[in-house]
N, C-alpha and C positions, 0 to 999 in steps of 0.2 A: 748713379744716384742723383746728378745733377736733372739729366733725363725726366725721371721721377717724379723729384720734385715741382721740377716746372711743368708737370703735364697737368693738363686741366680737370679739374675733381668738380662731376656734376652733381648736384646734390639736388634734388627732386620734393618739392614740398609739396602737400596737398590742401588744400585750401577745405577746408569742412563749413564753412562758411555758408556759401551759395544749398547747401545740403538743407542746414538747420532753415533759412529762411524758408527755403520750398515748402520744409512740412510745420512752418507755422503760417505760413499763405493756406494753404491745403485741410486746415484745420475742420474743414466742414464734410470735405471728401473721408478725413479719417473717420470720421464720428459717423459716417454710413458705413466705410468697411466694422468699425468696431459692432453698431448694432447689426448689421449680415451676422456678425461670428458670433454674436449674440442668440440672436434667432435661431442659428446655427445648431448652435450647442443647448438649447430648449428642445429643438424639433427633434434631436439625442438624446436629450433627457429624456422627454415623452417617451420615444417610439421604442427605446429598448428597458425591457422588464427591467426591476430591481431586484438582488440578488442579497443576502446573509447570508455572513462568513460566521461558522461556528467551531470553536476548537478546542480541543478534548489533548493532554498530554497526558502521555504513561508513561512508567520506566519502567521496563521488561526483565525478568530477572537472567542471569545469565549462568547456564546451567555447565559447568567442567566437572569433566570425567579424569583424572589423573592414572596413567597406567604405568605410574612407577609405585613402588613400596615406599614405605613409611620411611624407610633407614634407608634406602639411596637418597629418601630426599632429605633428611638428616645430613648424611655427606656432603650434600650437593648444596644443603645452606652451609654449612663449614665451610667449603672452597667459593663462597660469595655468587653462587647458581644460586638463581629464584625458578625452581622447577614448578611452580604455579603457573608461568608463563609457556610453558609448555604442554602443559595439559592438553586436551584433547575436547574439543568441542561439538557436539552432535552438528548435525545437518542443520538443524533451525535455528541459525544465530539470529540473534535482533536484527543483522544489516539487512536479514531478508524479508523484514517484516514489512518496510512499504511496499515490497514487491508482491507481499502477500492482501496489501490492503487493496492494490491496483488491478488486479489479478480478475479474470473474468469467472472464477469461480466466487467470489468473494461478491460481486454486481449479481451473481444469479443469489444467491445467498439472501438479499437483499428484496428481492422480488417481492415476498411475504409480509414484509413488515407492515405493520398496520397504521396507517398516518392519516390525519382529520387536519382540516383546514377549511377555513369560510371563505365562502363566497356571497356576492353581495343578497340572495336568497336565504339561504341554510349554511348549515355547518355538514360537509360531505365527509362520510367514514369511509374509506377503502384504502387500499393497499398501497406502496409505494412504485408496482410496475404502473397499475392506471391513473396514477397522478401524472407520470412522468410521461407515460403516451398520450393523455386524454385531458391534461388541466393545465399543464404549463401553457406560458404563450411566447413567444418568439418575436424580434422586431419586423416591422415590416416589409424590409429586404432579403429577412429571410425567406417570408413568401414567395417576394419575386425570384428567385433564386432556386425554388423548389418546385416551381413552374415545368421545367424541362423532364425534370423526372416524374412529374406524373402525368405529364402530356404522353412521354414513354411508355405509362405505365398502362393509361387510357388504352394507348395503338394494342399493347400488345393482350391487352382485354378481348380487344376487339377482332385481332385478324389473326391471332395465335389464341384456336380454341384446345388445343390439345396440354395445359398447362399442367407440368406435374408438381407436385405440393405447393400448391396454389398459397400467399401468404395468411397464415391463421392469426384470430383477434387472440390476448391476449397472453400466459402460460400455463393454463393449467396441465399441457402435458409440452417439456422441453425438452427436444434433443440437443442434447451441448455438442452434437457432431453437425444437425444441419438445424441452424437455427434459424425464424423466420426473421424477415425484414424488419418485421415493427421489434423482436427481441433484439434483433441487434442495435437497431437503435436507442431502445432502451437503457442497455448495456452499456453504449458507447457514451452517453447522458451519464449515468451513473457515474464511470472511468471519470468524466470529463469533472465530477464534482467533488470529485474525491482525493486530496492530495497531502500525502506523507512525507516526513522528511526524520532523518534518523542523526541526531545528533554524534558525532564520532567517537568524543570521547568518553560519553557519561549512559550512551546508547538509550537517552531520553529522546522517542518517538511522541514527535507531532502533526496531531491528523485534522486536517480543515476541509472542513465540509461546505458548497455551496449550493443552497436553495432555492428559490424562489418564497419561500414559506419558512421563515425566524424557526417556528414550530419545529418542521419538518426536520430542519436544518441540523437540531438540534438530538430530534430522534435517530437519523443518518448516525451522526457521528455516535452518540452511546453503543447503537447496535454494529457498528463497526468495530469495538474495543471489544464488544460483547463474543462475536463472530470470531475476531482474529483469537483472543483467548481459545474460545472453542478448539477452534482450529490448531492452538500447539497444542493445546491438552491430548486432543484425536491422536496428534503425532506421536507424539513422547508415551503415552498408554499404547499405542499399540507394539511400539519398538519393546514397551514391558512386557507387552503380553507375548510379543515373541520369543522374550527372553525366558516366559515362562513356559510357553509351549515345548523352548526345547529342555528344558532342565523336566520339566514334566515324564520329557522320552526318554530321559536320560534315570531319570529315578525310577521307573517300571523297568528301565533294563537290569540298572544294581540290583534292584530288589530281586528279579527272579534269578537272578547268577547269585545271591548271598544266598535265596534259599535251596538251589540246585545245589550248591559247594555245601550247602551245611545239611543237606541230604545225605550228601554221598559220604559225609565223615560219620553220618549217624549209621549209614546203612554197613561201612567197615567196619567201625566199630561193635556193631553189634553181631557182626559173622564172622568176626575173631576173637570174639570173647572166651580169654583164658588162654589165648595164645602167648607163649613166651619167645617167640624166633625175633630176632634181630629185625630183620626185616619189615614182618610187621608192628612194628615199634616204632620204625622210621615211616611206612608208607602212613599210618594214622597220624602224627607229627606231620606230616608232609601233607593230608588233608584237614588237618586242625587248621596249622597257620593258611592254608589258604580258604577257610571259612572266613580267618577275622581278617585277612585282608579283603574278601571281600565284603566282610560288615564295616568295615572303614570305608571303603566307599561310598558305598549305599548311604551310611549316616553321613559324609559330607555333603553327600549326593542330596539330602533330605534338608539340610540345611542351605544349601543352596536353593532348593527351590522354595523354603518358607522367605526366605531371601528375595528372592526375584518378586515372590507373590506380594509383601511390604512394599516394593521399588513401584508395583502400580499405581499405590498409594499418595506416592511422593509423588508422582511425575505430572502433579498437577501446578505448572508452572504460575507465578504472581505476577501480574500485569500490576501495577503500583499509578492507582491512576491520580497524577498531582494537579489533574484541574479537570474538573470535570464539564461536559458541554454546556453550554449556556445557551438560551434562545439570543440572538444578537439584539441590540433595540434598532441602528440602526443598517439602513443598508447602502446597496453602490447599483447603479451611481448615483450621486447627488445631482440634484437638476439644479440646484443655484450654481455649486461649484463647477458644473459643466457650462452653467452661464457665464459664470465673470472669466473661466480659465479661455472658451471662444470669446469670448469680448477681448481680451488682453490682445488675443493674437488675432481676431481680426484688426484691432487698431495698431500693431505692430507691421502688420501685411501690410496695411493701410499707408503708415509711413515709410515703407520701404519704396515702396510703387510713387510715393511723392517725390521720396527724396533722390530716386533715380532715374526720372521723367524731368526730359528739359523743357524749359520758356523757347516760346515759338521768337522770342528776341534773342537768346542764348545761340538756337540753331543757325539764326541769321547771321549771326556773328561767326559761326563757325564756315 
């Protein structure tokens, strides 16, 4: 302990001192890094497009199947079971639906729509594929960048004459197995503007749309909520219309077994008439009742399928749309905010580099 205590405790201070005077000497040096990151973030602003964000919220309704009866679940609220939690839920839950928004049938989908926007000429009507191949524009490094692939594309013009499905302009005819270059682009454009998110517990779906065109933006996102609808509706009707299809085969079957059984008890009946034996007493009884069983089928059978054929009806599921898209007014990015945010940090860069640069008296001394 004595050891310890008498051993020498070095205690290291740092003088901030010599730091702060550097970068108030330097003062003239910062205010050239500040305007650099100035200029910096203008020739940013400029060179990359501006974009609107537009957003459309729905709440999807959430459709359960319960495959227990009425009195199990009766029971099963008595002993403190919430059998509502168990139900049964089709294939298209809501959680699937920004999957379905993302989804490259959902971008081909999309192709058709019809979008108008001005240029500094006219006001141009076409569609939403030849906006997106033919009118956006891209920063200027995107250019440089896209150089190599069509210098590629140039060579293989040129010394590979044998080229099979050469890429076509446009979609008027799309194969979604070999789709060409400029569609897949398209596509991946579209993907790239489109993003959903599915709230957990209230399964309120929000889809944001980004354009280059407020308008556009704005048409994007409606016929997305328009689309996705479609799209359970398809679902959920055709699972009905299966359900009808089979009840359908199922009703021509009872029907011709009721009236084959209600044959054959008409055809006994009538070439034993007047018979007294036992026998035939029992066998007519024995084709009686199984006429009305099979009339009991057949009418559940009948009712079942006016059933299923109603359940069409229904299976038109409610999208609940709680804000509908708006044209944005402004967009991103802002070229002032891109200004002061490089200004800040070039004059922070600026002070860093002063305050960690020594005096050519300082060095001498070291």
């Amino acid at each position: 302990m004595n050891s310890y205590n008498e051993s020498d405790e070095k205690v290291v201070f740092i003088d901030l001192k010599p730091f702060f005077m550097r970068v108030i000497h330097s003062w003239k040096q910062i205010l050239i890094w500040a305007f650099c990151g100035a200029l910096f973030g203008v020739v940013i602003g400029i060179s990359k497009p501006r974009t609107f964000t537009s957003t459309t919220i729905v709440a999807p309704e959430i459709a359960t199947r319960s495959t227990l009866s009425s009195g199990v679940s009766s029971l099963a609220s008595l002993a403190g079971v919430n059998m509502n939690s168990l139900a049964m839920t089709d294939a298209m839950h809501p959680d699937l639906y920004a999957e379905v928004v993302k989804s490259t049938d959902m971008a081909i989908s999309l192709f058709d729509l019809p979008v108008a926007f001005q240029t500094r000429d006219s006001l141009v009507h076409t569609d939403l594929y030849d906006y997106l191949a033919n009118y956006t524009k891209q920063p200027w490094w995107g250019y440089i960048l896209g150089l190599p692939r069509k210098g590629v594309a140039a060579i293989k013009k040129v010394f590979i004459k044998d080229i099979v499905l050469e890429d076509a302009e446009g979609h008027s005819s799309i194969d979604s197995l070999r789709l060409t270059r400029q569609q897949e682009r398209v596509i991946k454009a579209i993907r790239k503007s489109i993003s959903a998110t599915v709230e957990r517990k209230t399964y309120v779906l929000s889809i944001r749309v980004v354009m280059q065109d407020r308008i556009i933006a704005a048409q994007v996102a409606n016929a997305v909520v328009d689309n996705l609808r479609r799209f359970v509706v398809d679902y959920r009707r055709g699972r009905a219309m299966d359900n009808v299809d089979y009840f359908q085969r199922i009703y021509e079957e009872t029907h011709n077994e009721y009236l084959a059984a209600q044959r054959r008890y008409a055809y006994y009946v009538d070439s034993h008439l007047g018979s007294l034996s036992r026998s035939s007493q029992v066998e007519q009884q024995h084709l009686q009742n199984e006429a009305q069983v099979r009339y009991q089928i057949y009418y559940q059978t009948a009712q079942n399928l006016l059933a299923a054929r109603a359940k069409v009806q229904q299976e038109a599921p409610v999208l609940l749309v709680i804000q509908s898209a708006k044209a944005p007014v402004t967009g991103k990015p802002s070229r002032t905010r891109l200004a002061i945010i490089w200004l800040v940090l070039g004059g922070l860069a600026g002070a860093c580099v002063a305050a960690l640069r020594k005096e050519e008296g300082e060095v001498g001394k070291e």
